[in-house]
N, C-alpha and C positions, 0 to 999 in steps of 0.2 A: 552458352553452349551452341557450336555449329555444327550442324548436318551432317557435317565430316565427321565429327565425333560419334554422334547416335549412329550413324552407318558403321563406324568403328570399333561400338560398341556390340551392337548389335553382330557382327562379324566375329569377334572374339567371342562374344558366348556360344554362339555357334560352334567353333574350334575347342574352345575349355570345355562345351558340354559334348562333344565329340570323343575328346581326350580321355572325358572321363568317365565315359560309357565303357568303350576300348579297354581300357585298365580294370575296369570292376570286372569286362566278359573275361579277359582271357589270364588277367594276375589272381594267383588266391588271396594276396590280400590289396588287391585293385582300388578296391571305395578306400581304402585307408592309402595307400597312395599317393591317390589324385587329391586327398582332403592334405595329405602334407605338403605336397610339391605345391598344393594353391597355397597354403600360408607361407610355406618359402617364398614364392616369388611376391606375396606381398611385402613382405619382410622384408626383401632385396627394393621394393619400390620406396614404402618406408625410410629404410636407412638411406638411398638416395635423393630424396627429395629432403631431409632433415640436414644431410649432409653439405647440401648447397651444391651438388654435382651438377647444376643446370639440365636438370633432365625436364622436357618438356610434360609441363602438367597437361596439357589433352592427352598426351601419350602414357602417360601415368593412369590417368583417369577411365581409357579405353584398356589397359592392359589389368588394373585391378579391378574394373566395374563390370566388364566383360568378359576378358578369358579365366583373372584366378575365380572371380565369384563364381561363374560358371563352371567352372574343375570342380569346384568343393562343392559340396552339400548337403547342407544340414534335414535336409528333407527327407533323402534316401538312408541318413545314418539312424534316423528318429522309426522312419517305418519300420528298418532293420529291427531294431533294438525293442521297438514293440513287438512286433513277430514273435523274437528270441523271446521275449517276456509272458505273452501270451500262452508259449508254447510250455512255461513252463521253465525256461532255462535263463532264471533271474540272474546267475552271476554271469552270463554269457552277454547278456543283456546290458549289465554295469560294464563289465569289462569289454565290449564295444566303445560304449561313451568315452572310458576312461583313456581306452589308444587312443582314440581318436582325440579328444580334448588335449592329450599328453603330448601326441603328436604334433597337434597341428600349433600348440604351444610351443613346443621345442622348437618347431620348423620356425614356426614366424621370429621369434628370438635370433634364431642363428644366420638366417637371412638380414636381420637387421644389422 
């Protein structure tokens, strides 16, 4: 791993975790979003690198370790869905996980 990469890295999560602030402020359904469009575009990396498309693996590695991991997260879907559950609103709570898992399943698939 070179420098250029963890700088690469580092730089994309910056932009993915940008992206996906942005999206949860101003979309009503933003976190669910930014959790699909990150397993699409791993999905897209995936299918290209399986493919044999000569896609450069540092630029693979910078682009899903950095900006999709960054866009998604499983942090902010988890705190959610305790909140919803705490508060009392269990199916609200399931039915978070489940777009979101459903989602971000679909996405990664069809990107592949």
């Amino acid at each position: 791993m070179t420098a250029a990469v963890v700088l690469g890295i580092a730089v994309g999560g910056a932009f993915g975790a940008a992206v996906r602030y942005l999206l949860d402020r101003y979309l009503p359904a933003g976190l669910l979003a930014a959790n699909a469009l990150g397993c699409f575009g791993a999905g897209i990396l995936y299918g290209l690198l399986v493919s044999g498309s000569g896609l450069d693996e540092q630029l693979a590695t910078v682009l899903a370790v950095g900006v999709f991991s960054a866009l998604t997260t499983f942090a902010t879907v988890s705190l959610r869905s305790a909140l919803l559950w705490l508060d009392g609103r269990r199916w609200a709570a399931v039915g978070m996980w489940a777009a979101h898992a459903g989602a971000g399943l679909g996405a990664a698939m069809l990107g592949s």
